[in-house]
N, C-alpha and C positions, 0 to 999 in steps of 0.2 A: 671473642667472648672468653670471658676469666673463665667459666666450669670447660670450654673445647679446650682450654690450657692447662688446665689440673688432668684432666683424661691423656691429653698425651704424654704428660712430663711421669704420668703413671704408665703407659702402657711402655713407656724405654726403662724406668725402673722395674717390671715384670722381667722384662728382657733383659736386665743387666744382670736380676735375679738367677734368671736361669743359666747365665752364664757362668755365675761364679759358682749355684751349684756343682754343674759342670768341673770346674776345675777343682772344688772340692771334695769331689770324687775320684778324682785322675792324682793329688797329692795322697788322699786315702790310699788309693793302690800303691802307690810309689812308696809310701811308709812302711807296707806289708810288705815288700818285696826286699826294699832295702833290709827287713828287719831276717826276713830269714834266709838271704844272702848274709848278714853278717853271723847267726848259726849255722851254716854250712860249711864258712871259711873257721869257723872256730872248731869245728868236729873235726875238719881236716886236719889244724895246727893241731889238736890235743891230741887225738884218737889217730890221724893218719899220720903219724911226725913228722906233718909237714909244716917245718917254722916258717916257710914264708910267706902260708897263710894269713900269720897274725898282722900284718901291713893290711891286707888291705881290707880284713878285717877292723879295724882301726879306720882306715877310710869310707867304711861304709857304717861306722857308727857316727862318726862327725857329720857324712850325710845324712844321716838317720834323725841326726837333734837338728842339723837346717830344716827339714821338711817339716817336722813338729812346728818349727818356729814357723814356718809357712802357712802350715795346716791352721791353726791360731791364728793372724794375719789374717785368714781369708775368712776365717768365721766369723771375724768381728767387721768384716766386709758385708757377711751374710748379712748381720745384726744388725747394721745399719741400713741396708739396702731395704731391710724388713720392714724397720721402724718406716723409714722414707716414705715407702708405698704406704702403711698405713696411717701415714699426716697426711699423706694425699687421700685417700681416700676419705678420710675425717673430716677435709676441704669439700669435697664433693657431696658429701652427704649434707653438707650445710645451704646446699642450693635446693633441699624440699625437707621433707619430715624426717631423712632418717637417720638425723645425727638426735631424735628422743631414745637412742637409745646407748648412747654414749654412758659410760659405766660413774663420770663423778657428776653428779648433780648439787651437791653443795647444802645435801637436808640439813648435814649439819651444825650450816648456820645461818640457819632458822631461829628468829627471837622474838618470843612470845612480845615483848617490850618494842618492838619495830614491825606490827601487823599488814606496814608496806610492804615487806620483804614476801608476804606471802599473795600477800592481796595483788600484786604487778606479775609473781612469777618471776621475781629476782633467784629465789633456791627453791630447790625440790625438782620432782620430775618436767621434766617440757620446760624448765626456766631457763633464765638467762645465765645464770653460771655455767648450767650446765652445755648450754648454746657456745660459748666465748671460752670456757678453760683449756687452754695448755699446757698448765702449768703441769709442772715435775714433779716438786720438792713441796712438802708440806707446808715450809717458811713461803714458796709460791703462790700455793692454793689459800693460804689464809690473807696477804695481803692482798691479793685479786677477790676475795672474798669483802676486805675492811674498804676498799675502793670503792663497790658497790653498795654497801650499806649504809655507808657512812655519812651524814651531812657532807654538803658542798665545803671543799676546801679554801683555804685563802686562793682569792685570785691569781696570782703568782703563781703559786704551786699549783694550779689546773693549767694554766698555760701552758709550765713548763712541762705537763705530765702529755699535754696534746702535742708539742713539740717533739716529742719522745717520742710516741706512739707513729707521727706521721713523719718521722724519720725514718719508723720500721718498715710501712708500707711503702716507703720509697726501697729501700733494699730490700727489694723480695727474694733474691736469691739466700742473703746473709738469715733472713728470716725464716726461711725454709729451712735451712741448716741447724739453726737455733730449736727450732721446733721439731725437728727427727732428735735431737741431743737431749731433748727434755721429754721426748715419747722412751727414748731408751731409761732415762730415769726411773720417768713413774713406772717403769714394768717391776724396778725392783726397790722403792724409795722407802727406808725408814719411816714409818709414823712420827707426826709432830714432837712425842713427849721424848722419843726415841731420839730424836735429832736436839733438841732444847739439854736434854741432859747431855748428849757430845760439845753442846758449844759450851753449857756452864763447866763441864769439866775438864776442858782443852784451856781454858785460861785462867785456871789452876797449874801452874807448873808445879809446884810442889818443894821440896829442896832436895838439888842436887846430890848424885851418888858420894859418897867419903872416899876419901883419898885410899880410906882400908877396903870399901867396895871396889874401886875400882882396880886397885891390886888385884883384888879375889877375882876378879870378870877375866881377868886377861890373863894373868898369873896361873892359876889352877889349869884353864882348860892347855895354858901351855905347858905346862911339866906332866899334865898328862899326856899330851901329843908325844911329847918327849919318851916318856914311860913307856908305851905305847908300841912307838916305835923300836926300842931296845928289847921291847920282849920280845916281839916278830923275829926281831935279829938274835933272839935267842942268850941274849945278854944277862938279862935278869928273871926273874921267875916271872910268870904271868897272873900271878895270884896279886903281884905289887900294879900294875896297869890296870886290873882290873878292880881291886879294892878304891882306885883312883876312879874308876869310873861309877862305881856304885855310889863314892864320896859327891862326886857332882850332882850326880839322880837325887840325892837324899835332900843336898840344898836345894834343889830344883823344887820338889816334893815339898820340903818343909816351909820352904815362900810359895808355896803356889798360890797361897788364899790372897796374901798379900799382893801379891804381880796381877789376879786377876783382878780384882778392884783396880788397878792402878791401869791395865789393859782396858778395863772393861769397854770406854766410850768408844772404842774401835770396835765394836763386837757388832755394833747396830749400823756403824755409818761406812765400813770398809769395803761393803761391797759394791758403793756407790761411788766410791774415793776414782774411780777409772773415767765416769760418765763426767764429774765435777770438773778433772782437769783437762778434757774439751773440752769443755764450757770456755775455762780461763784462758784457755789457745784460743779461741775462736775470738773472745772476746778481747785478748789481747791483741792481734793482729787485723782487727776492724775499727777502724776512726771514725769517732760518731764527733758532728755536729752540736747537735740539741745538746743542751746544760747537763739535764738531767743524767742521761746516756754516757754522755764524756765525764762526766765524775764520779761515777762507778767506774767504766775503765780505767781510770785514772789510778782506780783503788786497785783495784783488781790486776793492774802490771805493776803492780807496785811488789812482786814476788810471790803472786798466788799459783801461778801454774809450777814452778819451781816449787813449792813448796808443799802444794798437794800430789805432786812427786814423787816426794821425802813422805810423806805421811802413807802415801801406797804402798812402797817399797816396806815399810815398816809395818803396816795391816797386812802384805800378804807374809810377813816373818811370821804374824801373830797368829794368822789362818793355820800354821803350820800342828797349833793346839787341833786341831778337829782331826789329825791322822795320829792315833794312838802310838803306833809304830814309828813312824819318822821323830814324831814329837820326842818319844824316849831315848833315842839316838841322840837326836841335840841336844836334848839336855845333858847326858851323861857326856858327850864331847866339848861341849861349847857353853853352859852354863846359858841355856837358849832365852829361858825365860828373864833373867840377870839382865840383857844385854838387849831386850826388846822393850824393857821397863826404860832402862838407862835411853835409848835412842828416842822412845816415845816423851822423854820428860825434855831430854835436847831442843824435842822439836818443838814443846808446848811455849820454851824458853825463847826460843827464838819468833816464832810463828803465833801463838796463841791469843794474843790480845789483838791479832787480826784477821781473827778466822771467822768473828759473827759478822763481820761487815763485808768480806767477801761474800757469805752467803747470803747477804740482806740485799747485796748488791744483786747476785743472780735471780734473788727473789723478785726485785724491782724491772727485771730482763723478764720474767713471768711475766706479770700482772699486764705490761705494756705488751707484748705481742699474744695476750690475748684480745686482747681490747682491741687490736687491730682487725678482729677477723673480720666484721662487718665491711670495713675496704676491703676484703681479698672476694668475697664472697657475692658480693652485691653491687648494683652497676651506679645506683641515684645513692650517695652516700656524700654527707660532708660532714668539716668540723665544724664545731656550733661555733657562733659569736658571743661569748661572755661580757654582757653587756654592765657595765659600774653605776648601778643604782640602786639607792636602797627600795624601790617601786618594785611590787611584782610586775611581769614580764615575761610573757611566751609569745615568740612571732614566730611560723613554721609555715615552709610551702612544700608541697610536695611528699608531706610525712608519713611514714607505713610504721604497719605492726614490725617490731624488730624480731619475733619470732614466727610471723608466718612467713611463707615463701616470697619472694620479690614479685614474683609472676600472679602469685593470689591474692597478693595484697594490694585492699585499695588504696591510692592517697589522697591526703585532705590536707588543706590548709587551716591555721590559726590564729589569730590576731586576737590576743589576750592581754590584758591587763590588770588593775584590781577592780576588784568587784564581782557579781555573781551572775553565774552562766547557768542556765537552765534546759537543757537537753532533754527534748521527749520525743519518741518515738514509741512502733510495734514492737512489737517482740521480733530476737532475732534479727535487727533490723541495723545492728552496729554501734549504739549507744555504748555497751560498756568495754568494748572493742578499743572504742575513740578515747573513752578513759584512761585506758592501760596503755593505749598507742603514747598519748600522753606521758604517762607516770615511766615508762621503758625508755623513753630516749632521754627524758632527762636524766634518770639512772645514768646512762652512757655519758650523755654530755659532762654530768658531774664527777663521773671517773675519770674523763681525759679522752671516752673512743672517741670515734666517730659516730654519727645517729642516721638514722633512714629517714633521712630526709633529702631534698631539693637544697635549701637552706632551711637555718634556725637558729637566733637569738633569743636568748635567754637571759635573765638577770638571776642570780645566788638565791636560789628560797627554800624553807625548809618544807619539806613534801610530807604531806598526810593526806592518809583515805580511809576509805570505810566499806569496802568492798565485801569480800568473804567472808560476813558477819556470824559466829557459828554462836549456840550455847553450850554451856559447859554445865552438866547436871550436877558434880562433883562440887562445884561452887555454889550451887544452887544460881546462875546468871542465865536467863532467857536470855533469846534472840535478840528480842528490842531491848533491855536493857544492856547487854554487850553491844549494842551500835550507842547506846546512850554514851556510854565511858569514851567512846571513840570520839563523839561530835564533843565531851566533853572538855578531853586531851587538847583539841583545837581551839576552843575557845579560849582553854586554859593558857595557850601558847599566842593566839591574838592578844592577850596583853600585854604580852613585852614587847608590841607596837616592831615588829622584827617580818622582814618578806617573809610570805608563806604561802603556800596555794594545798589545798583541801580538794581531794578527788574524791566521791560521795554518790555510788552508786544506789540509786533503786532508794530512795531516803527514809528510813522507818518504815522497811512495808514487813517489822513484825508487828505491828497495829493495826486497830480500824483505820479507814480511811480519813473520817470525820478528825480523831487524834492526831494522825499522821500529818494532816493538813496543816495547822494549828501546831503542830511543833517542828514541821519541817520550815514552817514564816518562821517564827523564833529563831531557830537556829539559822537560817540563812541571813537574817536581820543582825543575830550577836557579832556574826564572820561578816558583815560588812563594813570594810573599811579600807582606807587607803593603803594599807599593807596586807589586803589580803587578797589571793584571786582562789575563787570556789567556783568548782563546778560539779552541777548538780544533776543526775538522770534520774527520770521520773514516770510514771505511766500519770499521774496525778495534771491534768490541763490545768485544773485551778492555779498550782504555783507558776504560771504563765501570767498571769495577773502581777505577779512581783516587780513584772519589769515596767509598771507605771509607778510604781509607788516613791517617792521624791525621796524616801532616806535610805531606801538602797537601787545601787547602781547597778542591773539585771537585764539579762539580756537574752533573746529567744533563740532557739536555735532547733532542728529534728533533724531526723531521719524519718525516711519514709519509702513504701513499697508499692509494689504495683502487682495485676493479676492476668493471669495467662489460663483464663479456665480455672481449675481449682487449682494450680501451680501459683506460689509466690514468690515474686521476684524481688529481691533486695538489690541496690548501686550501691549501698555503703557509703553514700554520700552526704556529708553533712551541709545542710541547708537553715538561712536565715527563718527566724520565725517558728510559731508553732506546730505543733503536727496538729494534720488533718486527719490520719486515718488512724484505723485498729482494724487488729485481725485474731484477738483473742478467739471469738469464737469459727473465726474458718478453722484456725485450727484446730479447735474443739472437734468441730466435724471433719477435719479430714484422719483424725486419729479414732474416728466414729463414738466419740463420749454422745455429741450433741447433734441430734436429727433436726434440728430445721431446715427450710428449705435454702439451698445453697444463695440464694440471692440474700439473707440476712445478714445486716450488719452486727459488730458488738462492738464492744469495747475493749482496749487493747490493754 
């Protein structure tokens, strides 16, 4: 079983955990020890004159910077091992409720102008972004974000995006790694606008340092070295070294406004520049298959890890701004800021006009290993069949809610076409359950995952609903006229004769009944047509009568319950034909509104 697989590959990562604490603690001592062994051998050499101190003094400073270097090593061991356990844990939570509370849920992109997105629980709390995101980088979370939203793409390009995707679930080790490298990210990832303003201003190179700049970069800080040196040695006054050194500080000083504009794109994205190029390692040294996959790669060895590098190496120069002290030192020696402008402008020239398509590229490494979670996580999962017609089209066997648990979730079959479906049931009884079941894997299908199904073919349609119908007092829009604009939107888009399927919970029940009836025919009559599949939940029996009527093609179908004393039992099973039963008022009386005698019926 996949979750007895995420538990153990978690409880050796605990273990690995505690080992390297372990030895992060054992380099800790070794640092301390080393450090005042080498002040004891120096007190000797100064204060006891004993010079042959100073060797091995000197020896246990070289030891002193390996251990550093060690000590660093094993933290970024820690870092990883950290992240690791918690993708795995993120995996595990995904087998019941308790990945609602996963930190990105996706509110916002939410679009008042796409009321699917809220009506399925595409974004927002308990939805499905927030279900499937692994992404890192912001450029990640928003095209995993356009993937979901967005109308079905050309045929080709879902294919090649399902290609993609079920390359990943084939490597789950490589996928695993990807997904700890992308948890280290988002712990520290620039904001969207923060990262958009490093890609527009990285390819900008600018123009090159002058021939008189580049004199003054190398030139100055060498005749001061010079200068410098001959005072020490007592050659020249030291008032000449150091008027040379207040001389660099001042250009330092007097460009600074200018270098940091010219710095600045590094100020937001440097600290991520470490996580990025693993990414390009990893990604470089893994051979994908699938179109999609190998032409990112393609791009991305094309000198990305090499090159984000060169751009580390040159952010952590830049870092060097944040320590007042040191900072003052290179400049007055080195002309610090001169020479971090110059190397960052080298590298814009050389690197810059391929630095958005690296990162669109690892964005496109997002979107697709999140969309794989459903295969890691769930046992009845396939890729749909994209079927080439312009006819609507849903055939589904074995289909679940894709955000309740696999274990509480019922499945049901579909055999859909165009024309209108009419769904009635009780209350609680799975009607709008089966809607969403619906409207959620197509979502999926049409981004390229996997869906919670047995199987499922589908043909390209544009998806509207009408579900979480609110008003808005501000506008002055009641209930029922805010579902009117929606049944509206629909018909409006049944004209351009284009697939479409309409999901249409509870139909006008801001009305009387007598109204509701009388304009739920209408509007079920305008949506019928050979390019449209509606489906419709109702507590209204009446529009069960639609599925004789010769000019639209309608069809019965419920849910229904059963009784255990005053206990009601739901199967969640959708059944040919009308319903038979109501249980509005048991429930009345079991919440004690309504005293009659418990053998009464009502209506549901």
């Amino acid at each position: 079983m996949k979750q007895e697989a995420y538990a153990a590959q978690l409880k050796a990562e605990q273990e690995r955990g505690r080992l390297l604490a372990r030895r992060y603690n054992q380099v800790s001592a070794l640092r301390l020890v080393c450090f005042l062994l080498v002040l004891f051998c120096l007190c000797l050499a100064w204060f006891g004159g004993q010079a042959w101190g100073y060797a091995p003094a000197a020896a246990l400073a070289a030891a002193f910077l390996g251990l550093m270097a060690c000590h660093r090593r094993v933290a970024l061991k820690q870092a990883y091992c950290a992240a690791r356990r918690q993708v795995l844990q993120g995996l595990l939570a995904c087998f019941d409720s308790s990945w609602h509370g996963f930190s990105e849920d996706g509110t916002a992109f939410l679009n008042e102008k796409a009321p699917r997105l809220e009506d399925l629980d595409v974004f927002g709390p308990r939805s499905l972004y927030q279900y499937l995101c692994a992404a890192g980088t912001p450029m990640g979370k928003r095209l995993l974000a356009e993937w979901l939203s967005s109308d079905p793409p050309e045929a080709d390009e879902l294919r090649a995006r399902q290609k993609a995707v079920e390359e990943l679930v084939e490597k789950a080790g490589f996928s695993l790694e990807l997904r700890t490298l992308l948890h280290l990210l988002r712990n520290g990832n620039a904001d969207l606008a923060a990262q958009e303003d490093f890609l527009q201003k990285a390819v900008q190179p600018g123009p090159p340092p002058s021939a008189a700049s580049r004199v003054l970069m190398w030139g100055l800080p060498a005749l001061t070295w010079v200068l410098l040196g001959l005072s020490l040695a007592g050659l020249i006054p030291a008032l000449v070294s150091a008027a040379f050194l207040l001389l660099q500080l001042g250009l330092t000083l007097f460009s600074y406004t200018r270098h940091t504009g010219a710095l600045s794109p590094l100020f937001s994205i440097e600290r991520d520049l470490t996580e990025y190029e693993a990414l390009f390692v990893l990604l470089e040294k893994t051979e994908f298959h699938s179109a999609l996959l190998a032409g990112h790669r393609a791009h991305i060895a094309a000198g990305a890890a090499g090159g984000l590098k060169k751009l580390r190496t040159i952010g952590a120069a830049v870092r060097l701004r944040h320590n007042p002290v040191a900072y003052a030192v290179a400049a007055s020696l080195l002309l610090w800021d001169h020479h971090c402008a110059a190397a960052f402008a080298r590298w814009k020239q050389t690197y810059g006009a391929s630095l958005r398509g690296w990162f669109e590229a690892v964005a496109c490494l997002e979107a697709c290993v999140s969309l794989q979670l459903p295969a890691l996580v769930r046992e009845n999962v396939c890729f749909p069949e994209i079927v080439d017609t312009d006819e609507p089209l849903f055939r589904a066997e074995g289909m679940r809610h894709p955000l309740l648990a696999e274990t509480d979730a019922v499945p049901n079959d579909a055999g859909l076409a165009h024309g209108t479906v009419i769904i009635t049931g009780s209350n609680m009884s799975g009607k709008t359950t089966f809607l969403r079941t619906i409207g959620l894997n197509m979502v999926l299908a049409y981004a390229g995952a996997p869906v919670c199904a047995a199987g499922l073919a589908l043909s390209r349609m544009k998806l509207f609903t009408s579900m979480r119908v609110e008003d808005d007092v501000s506008r002055g829009i009641s209930t029922f006229y805010a579902e009117l604009l929606r049944i509206r939107a629909m018909v409006a888009y049944q004209k351009e004769r284009k697939p479409m399927m309409a999901l249409i919970d509870e139909i006008f029940k801001g009305t009387n009944s007598a109204d509701r009836i009388v304009g739920a025919t209408a509007a079920v009559k305008r949506l019928s047509s050979s390019w449209c599949l509606t489906l419709v939940s109702t507590h209204d029996f009446e529009l069960c009568a639609l599925e004789s009527d010769p000019v639209i093609r309608a069809r019965n179908f419920h849910f229904e319950e059963s009784y255990q004393g005053d206990r009601i039992c739901f199967d969640y099973r959708i059944k040919d034909g009308r319903c038979r039963t109501a249980n509005a008022r048991h429930l009345l009386r079991l919440v004690g509104i309504l005293q009659d005698q418990p053998g009464q019926e009502g209506t549901g």
